[in-house]
Every structure is written in C-alpha cells, then in structure tokens.
VOTIKE-265539 format. One record per residue: residue in three letters; x, y, z of N, C-alpha, C in turn; residue number from 1; chain. Coordinates in Angstrom, 3 decimals, padded with zeros to 6 digits. Example, Ala and Ser with C-alpha at 12.3 -4.5 7.8 and 13.67 -1.06 7.14 Angstrom:
! VOTIKE-265539
{residuo = Ala&nu = 013.190&nv = -005.690&nw = 007.800&cau = 012.300&cav = -004.500&caw = 007.800&cu = 013.200&cv = -003.300&cw = 007.800&num = 1&cadena = A} .
{residuo = Ser&nu = 012.850&nv = -002.250&nw = 007.080&cau = 013.670&cav = -001.060&caw = 007.140&cu = 012.900&cv = 000.030&cw = 007.870&num = 2&cadena = A} .
//
This chain:
! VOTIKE-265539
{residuo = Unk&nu = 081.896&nv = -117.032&nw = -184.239&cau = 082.238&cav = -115.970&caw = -185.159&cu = 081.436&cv = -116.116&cw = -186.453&num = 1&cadena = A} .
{residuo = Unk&nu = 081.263&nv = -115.235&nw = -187.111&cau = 080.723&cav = -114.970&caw = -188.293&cu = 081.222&cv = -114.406&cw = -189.273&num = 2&cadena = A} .
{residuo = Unk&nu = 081.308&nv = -115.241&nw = -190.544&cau = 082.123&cav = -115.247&caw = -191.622&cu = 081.597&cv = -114.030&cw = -192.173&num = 3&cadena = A} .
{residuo = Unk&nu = 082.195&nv = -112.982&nw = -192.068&cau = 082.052&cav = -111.566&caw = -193.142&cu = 082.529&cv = -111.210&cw = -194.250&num = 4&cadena = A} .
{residuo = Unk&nu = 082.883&nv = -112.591&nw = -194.583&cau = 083.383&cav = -112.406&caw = -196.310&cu = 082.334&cv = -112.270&cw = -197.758&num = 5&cadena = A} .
{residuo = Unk&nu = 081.023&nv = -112.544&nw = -196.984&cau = 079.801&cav = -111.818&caw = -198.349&cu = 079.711&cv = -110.731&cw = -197.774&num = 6&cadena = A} .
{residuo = Unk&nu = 079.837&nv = -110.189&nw = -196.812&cau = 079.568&cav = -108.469&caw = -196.382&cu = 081.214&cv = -107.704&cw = -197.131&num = 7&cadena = A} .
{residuo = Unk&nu = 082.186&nv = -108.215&nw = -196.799&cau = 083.011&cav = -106.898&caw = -197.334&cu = 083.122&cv = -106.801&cw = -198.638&num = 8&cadena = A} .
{residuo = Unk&nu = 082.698&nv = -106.899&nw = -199.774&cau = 082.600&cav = -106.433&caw = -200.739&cu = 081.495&cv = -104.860&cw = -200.438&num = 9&cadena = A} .
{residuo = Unk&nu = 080.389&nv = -104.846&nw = -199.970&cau = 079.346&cav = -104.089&caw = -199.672&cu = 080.192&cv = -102.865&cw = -198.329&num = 10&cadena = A} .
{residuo = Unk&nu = 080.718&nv = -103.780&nw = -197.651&cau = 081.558&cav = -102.630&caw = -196.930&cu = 082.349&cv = -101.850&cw = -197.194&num = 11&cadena = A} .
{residuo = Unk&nu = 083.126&nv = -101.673&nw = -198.113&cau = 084.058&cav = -101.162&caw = -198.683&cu = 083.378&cv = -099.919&cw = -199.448&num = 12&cadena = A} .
{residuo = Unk&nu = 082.247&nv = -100.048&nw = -199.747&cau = 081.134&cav = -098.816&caw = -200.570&cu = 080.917&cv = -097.958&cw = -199.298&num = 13&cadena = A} .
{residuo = Unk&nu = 081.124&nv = -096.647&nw = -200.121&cau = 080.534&cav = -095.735&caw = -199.484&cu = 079.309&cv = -095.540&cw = -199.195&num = 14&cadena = A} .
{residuo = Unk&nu = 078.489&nv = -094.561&nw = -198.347&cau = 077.005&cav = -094.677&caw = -198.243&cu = 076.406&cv = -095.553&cw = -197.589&num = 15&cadena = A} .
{residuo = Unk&nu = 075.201&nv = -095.297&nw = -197.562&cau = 074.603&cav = -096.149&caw = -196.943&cu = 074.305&cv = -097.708&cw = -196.890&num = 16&cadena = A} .
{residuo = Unk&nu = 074.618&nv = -098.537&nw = -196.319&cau = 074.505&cav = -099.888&caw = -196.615&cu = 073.176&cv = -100.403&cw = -195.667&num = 17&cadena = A} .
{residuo = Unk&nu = 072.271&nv = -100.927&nw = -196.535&cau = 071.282&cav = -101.692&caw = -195.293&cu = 071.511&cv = -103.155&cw = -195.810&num = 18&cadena = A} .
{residuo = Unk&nu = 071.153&nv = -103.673&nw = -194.363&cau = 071.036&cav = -105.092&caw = -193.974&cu = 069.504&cv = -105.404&cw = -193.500&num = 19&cadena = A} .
{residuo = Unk&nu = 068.875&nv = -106.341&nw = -193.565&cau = 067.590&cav = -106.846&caw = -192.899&cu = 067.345&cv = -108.196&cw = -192.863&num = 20&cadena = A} .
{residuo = Unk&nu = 066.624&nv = -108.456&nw = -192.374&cau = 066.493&cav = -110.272&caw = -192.163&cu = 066.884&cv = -111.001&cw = -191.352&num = 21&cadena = A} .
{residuo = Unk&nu = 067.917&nv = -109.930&nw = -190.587&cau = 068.790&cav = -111.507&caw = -189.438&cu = 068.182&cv = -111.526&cw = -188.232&num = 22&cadena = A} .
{residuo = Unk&nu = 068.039&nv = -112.641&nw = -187.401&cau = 067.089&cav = -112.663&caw = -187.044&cu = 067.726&cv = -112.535&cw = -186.065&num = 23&cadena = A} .
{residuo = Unk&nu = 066.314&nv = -112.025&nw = -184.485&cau = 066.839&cav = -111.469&caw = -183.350&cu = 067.903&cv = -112.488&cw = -182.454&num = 24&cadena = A} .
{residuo = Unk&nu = 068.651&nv = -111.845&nw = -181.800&cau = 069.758&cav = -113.326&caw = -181.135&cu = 071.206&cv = -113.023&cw = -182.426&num = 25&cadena = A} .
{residuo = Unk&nu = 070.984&nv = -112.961&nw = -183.147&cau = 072.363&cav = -113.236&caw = -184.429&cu = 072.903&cv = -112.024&cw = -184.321&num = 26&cadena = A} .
{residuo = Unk&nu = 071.499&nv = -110.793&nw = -184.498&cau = 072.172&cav = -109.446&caw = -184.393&cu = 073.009&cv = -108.927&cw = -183.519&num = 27&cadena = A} .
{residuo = Unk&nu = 073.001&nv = -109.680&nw = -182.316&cau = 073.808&cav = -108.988&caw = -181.287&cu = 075.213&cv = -109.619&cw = -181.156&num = 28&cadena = A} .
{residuo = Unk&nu = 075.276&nv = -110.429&nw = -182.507&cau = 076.442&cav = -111.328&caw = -182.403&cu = 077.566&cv = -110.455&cw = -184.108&num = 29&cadena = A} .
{residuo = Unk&nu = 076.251&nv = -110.595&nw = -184.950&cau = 076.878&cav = -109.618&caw = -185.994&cu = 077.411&cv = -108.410&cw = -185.768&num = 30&cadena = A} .
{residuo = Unk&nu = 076.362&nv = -107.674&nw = -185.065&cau = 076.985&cav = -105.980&caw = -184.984&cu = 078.576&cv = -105.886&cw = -184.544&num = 31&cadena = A} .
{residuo = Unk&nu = 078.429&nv = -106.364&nw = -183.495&cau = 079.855&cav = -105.679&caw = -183.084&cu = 080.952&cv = -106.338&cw = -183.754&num = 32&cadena = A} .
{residuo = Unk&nu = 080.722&nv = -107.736&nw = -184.750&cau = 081.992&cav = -107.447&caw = -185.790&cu = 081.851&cv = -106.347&cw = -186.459&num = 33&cadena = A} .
{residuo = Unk&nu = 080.753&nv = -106.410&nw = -187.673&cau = 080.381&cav = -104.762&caw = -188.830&cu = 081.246&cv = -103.794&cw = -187.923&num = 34&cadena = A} .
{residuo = Unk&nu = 080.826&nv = -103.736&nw = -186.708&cau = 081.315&cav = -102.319&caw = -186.122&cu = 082.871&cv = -102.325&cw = -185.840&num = 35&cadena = A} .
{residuo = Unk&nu = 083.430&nv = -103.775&nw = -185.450&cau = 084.556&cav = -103.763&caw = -185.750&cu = 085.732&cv = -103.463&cw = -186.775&num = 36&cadena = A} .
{residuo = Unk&nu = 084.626&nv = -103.690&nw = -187.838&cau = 085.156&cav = -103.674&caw = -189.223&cu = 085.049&cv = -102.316&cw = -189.564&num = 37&cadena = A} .
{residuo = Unk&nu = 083.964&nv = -101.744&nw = -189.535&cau = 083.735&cav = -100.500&caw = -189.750&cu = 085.051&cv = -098.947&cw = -189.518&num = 38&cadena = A} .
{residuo = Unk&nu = 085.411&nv = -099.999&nw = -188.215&cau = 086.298&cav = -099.374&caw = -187.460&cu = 086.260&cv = -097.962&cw = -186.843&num = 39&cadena = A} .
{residuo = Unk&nu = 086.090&nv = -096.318&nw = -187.008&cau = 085.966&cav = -095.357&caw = -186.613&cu = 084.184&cv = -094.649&cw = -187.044&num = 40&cadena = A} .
{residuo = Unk&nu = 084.165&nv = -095.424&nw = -188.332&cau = 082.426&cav = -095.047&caw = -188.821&cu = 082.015&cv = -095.602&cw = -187.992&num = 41&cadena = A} .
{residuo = Unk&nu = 080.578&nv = -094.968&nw = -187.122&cau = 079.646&cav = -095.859&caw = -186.497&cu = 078.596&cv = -096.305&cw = -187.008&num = 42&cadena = A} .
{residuo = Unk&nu = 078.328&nv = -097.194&nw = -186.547&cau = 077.353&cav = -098.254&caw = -187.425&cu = 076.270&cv = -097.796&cw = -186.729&num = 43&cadena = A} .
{residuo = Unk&nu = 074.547&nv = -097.435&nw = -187.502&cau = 073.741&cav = -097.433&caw = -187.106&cu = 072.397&cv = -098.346&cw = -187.279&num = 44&cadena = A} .
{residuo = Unk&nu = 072.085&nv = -098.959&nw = -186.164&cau = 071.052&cav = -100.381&caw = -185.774&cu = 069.709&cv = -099.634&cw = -185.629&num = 45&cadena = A} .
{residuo = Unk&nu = 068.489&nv = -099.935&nw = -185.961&cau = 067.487&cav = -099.425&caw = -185.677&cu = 066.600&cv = -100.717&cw = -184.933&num = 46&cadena = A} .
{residuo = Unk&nu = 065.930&nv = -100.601&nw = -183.905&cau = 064.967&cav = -101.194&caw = -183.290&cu = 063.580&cv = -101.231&cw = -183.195&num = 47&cadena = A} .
{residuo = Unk&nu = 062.607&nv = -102.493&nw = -183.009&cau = 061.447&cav = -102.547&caw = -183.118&cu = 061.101&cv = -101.329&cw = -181.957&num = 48&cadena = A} .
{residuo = Unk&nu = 061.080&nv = -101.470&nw = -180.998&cau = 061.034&cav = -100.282&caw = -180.289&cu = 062.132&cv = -100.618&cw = -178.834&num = 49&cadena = A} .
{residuo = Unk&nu = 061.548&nv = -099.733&nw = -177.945&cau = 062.276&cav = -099.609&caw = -176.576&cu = 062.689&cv = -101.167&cw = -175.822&num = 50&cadena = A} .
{residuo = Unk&nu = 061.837&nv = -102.078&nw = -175.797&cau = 062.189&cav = -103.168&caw = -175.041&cu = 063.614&cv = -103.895&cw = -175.609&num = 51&cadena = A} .
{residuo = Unk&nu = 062.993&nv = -104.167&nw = -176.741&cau = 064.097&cav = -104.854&caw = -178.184&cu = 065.411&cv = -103.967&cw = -177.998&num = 52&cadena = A} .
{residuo = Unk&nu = 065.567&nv = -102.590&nw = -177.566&cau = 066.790&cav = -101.867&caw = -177.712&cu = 067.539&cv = -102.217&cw = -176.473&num = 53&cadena = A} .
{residuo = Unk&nu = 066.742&nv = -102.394&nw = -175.208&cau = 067.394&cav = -102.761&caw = -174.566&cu = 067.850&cv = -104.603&cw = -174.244&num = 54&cadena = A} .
{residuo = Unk&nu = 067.083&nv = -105.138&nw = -174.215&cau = 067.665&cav = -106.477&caw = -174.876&cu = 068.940&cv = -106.695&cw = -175.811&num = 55&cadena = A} .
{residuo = Unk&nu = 068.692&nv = -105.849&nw = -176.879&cau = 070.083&cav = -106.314&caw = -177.628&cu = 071.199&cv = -105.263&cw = -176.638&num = 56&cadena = A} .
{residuo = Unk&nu = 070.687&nv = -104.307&nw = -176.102&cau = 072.299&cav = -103.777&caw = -175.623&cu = 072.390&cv = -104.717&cw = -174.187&num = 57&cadena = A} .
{residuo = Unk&nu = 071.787&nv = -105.468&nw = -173.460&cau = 072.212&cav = -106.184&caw = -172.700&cu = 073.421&cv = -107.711&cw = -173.554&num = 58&cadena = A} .
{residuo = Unk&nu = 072.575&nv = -107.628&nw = -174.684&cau = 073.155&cav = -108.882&caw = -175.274&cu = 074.508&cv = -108.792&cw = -176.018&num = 59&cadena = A} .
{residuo = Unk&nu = 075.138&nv = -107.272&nw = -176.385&cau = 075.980&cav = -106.909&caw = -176.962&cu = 076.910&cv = -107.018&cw = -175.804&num = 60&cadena = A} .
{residuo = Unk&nu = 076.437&nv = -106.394&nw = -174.684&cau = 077.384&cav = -106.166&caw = -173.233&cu = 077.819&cv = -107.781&cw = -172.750&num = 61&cadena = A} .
{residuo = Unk&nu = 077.571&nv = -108.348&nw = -173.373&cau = 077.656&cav = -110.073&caw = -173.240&cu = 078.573&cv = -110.630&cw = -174.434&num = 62&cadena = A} .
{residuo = Unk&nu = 078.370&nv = -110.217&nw = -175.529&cau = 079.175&cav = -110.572&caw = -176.612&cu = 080.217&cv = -109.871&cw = -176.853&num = 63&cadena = A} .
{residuo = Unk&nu = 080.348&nv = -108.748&nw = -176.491&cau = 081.335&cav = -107.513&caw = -176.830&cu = 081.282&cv = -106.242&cw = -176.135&num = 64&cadena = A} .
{residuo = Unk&nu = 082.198&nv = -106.567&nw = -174.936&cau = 081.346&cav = -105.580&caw = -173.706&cu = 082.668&cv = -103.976&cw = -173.519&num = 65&cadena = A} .
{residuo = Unk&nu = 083.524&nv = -104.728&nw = -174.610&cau = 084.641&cav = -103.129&caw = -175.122&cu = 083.770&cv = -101.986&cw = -176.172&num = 66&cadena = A} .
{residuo = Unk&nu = 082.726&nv = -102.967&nw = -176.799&cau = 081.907&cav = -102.006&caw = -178.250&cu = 080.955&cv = -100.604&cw = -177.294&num = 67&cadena = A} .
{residuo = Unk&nu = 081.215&nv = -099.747&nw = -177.512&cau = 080.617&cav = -098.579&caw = -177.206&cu = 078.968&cv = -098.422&cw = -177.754&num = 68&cadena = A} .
{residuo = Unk&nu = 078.490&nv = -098.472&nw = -177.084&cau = 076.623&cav = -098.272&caw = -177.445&cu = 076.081&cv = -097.497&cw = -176.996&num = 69&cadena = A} .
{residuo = Unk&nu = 075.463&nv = -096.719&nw = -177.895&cau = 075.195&cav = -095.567&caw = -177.699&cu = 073.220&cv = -095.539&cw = -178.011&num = 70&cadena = A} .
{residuo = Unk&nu = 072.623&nv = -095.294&nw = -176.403&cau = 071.041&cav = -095.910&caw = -177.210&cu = 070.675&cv = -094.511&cw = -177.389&num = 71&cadena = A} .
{residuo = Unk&nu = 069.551&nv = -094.071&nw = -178.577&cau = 069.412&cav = -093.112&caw = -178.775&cu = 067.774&cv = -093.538&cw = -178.874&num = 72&cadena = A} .
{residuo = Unk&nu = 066.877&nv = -093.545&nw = -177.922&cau = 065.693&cav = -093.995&caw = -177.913&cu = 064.612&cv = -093.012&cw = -178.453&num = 73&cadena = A} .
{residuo = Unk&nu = 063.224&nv = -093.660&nw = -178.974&cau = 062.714&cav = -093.123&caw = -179.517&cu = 061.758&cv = -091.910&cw = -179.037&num = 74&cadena = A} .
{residuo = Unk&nu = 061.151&nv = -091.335&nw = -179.593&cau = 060.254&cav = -090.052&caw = -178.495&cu = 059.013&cv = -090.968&cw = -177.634&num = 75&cadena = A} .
{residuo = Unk&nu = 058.469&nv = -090.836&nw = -176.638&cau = 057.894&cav = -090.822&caw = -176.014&cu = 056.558&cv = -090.297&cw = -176.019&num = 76&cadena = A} .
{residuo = Unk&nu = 055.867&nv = -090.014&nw = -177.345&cau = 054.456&cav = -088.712&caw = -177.531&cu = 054.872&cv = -089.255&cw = -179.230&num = 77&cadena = A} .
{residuo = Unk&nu = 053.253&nv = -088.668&nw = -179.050&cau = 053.097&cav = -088.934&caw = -180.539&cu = 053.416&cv = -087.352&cw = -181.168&num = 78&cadena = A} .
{residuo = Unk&nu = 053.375&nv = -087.390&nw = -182.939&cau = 053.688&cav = -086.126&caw = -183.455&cu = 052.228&cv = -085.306&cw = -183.200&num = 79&cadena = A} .
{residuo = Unk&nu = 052.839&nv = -084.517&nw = -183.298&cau = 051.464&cav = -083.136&caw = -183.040&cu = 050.412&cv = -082.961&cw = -181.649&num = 80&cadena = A} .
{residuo = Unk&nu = 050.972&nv = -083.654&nw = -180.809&cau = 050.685&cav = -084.497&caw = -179.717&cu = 050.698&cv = -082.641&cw = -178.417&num = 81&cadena = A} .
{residuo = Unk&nu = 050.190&nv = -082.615&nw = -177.632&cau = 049.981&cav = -081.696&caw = -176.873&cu = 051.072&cv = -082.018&cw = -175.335&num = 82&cadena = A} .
{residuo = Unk&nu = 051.112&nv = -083.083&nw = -175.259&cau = 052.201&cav = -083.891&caw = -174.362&cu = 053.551&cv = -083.665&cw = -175.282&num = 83&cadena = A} .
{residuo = Unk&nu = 054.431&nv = -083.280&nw = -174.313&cau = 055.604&cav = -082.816&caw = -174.506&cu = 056.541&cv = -084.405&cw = -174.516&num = 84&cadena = A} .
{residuo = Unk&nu = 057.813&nv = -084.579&nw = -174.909&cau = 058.301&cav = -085.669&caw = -174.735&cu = 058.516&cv = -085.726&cw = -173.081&num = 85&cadena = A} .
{residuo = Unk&nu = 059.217&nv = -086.792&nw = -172.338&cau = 059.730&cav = -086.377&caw = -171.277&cu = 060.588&cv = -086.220&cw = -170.873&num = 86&cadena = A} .
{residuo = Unk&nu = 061.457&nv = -085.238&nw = -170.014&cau = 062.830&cav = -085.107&caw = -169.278&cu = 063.548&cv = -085.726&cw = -169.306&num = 87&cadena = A} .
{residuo = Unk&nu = 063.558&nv = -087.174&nw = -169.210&cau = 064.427&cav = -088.046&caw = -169.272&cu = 064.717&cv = -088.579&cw = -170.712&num = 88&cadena = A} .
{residuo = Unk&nu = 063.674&nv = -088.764&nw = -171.570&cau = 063.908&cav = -089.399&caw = -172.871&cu = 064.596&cv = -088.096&cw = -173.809&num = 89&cadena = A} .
{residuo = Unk&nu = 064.395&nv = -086.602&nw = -173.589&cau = 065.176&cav = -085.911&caw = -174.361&cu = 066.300&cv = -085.719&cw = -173.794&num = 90&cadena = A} .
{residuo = Unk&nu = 067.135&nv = -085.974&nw = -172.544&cau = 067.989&cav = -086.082&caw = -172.177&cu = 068.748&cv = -086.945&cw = -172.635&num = 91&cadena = A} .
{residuo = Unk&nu = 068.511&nv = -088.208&nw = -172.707&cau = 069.122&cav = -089.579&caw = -173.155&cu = 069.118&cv = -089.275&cw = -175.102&num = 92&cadena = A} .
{residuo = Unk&nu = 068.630&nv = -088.717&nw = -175.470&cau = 068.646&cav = -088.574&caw = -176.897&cu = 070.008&cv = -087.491&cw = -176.820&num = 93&cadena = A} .
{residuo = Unk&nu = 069.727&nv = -085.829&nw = -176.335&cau = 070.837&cav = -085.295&caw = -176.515&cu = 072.144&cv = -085.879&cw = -175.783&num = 94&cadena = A} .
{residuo = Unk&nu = 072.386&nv = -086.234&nw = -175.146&cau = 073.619&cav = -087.082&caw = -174.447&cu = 074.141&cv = -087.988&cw = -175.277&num = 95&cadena = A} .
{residuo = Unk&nu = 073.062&nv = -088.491&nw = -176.373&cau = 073.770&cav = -089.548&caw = -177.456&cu = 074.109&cv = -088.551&cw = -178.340&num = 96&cadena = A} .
{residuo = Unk&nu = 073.259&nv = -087.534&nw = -178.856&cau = 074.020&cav = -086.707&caw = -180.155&cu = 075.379&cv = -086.206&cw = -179.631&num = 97&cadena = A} .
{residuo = Unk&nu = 075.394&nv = -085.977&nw = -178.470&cau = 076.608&cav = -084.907&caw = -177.795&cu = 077.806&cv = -085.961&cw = -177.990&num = 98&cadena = A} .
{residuo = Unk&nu = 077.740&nv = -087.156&nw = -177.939&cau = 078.627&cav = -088.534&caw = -178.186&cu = 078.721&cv = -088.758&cw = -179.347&num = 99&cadena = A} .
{residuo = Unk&nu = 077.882&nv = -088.036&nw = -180.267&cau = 078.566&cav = -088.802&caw = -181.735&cu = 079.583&cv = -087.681&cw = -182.229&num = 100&cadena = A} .
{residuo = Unk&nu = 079.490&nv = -086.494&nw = -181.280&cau = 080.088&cav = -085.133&caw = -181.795&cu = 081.717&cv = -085.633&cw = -181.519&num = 101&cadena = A} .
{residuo = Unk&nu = 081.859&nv = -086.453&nw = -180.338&cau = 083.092&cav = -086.765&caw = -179.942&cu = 084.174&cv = -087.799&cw = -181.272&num = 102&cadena = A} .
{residuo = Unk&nu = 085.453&nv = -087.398&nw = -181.299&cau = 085.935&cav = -087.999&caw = -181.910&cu = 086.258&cv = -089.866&cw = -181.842&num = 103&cadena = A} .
{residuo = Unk&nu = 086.352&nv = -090.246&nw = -182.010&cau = 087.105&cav = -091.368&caw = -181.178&cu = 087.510&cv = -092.860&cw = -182.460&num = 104&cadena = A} .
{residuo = Unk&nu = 088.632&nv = -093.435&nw = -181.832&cau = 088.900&cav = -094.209&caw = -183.011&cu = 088.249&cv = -096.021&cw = -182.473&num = 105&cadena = A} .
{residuo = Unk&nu = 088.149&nv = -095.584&nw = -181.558&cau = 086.812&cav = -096.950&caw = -181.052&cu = 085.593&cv = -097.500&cw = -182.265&num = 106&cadena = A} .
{residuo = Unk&nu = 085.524&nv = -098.294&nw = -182.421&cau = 084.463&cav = -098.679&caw = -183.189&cu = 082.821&cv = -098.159&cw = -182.176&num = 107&cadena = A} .
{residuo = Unk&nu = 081.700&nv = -097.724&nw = -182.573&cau = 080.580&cav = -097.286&caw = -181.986&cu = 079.573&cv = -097.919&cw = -182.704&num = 108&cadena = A} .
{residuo = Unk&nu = 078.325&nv = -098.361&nw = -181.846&cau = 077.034&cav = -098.811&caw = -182.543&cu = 076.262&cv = -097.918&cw = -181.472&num = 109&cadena = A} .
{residuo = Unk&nu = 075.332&nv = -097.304&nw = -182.649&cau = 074.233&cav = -096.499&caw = -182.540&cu = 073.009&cv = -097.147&cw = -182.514&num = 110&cadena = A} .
//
C-alpha cells in the first residue's frame, strides 16, 4: 500500500491535479488507490503510447481487478494525414466516450 497522506491535501482541490515522476511499475499500484479515493470522479492517466497502455492495464487487472478501465487509445494517422484513422481504433475511442456518459458510483481510470 501506499501512504496517500502527501496527496490528500491536493485531492481535496478542485480542478485539475497533475502528478509526474512515478516511475513505471508504481503507477499501476498508485492509480487505483487516487481512483479509489477519488471515488465517483474519474481519474485520468495519460500514456507514452499504445504498448505502455496496455501493460499498465494488464498490471492494474493484477493489482485491482474491481477498478474499471477504460482505454481510450490514441489515433492511428497522423494530423492532416490523407489516411483515415481505422475502424477499430475509432470504435474503441467512441465506446470509451459512450462510458464516461454513464453514471456510476464505481471509482473509473481513464
């Protein structure tokens, strides 16, 4: 476990809170307390890219396999790009927005 007693002072603020620095392996051990704590707000994690996203959600499903994860992966094409994203990656993006629309009193990491 991890002592979250220098984080809740910062939790308790509204807005946006960033974190950085912890290193890979810890994060998948931190989040799903924050998100515990958080309680109905979902907490949002950003990733180096696609591999790293799935790694930590294998590693969350190991540490905390009740926490709801929701991957919302990145586009697939560059901007201004003549290649369209693909079928599957804008699927998996709207299927996550359509999930944050849902209510729920579950803690969620994004």
């Amino acid at each position: 476990m991890i002592d979250l007693s220098k984080f809740a002072p910062r939790l308790k603020v509204s807005g946006r809170i960033q974190l950085s620095g912890i290193p890979q392996g810890l994060d998948a051990m931190l989040l799903p307390q924050l998100a515990q704590h958080l309680a109905s707000v979902p907490l949002l994690h950003v990733c180096v890219d696609d591999q790293r996203l799935s790694t930590l959600a294998e590693q969350i499903a190991f540490f905390a396999p009740d926490l709801e994860v929701l991957r919302f992966p990145a586009w697939d094409c560059l901007p201004y790009d003549r290649v369209s994203p693909s079928a599957d990656s804008l699927a998996r993006r709207l299927s996550t927005l359509t999930q944050l629309i849902r209510k729920t009193d579950k803690p969620r990491l994004v």
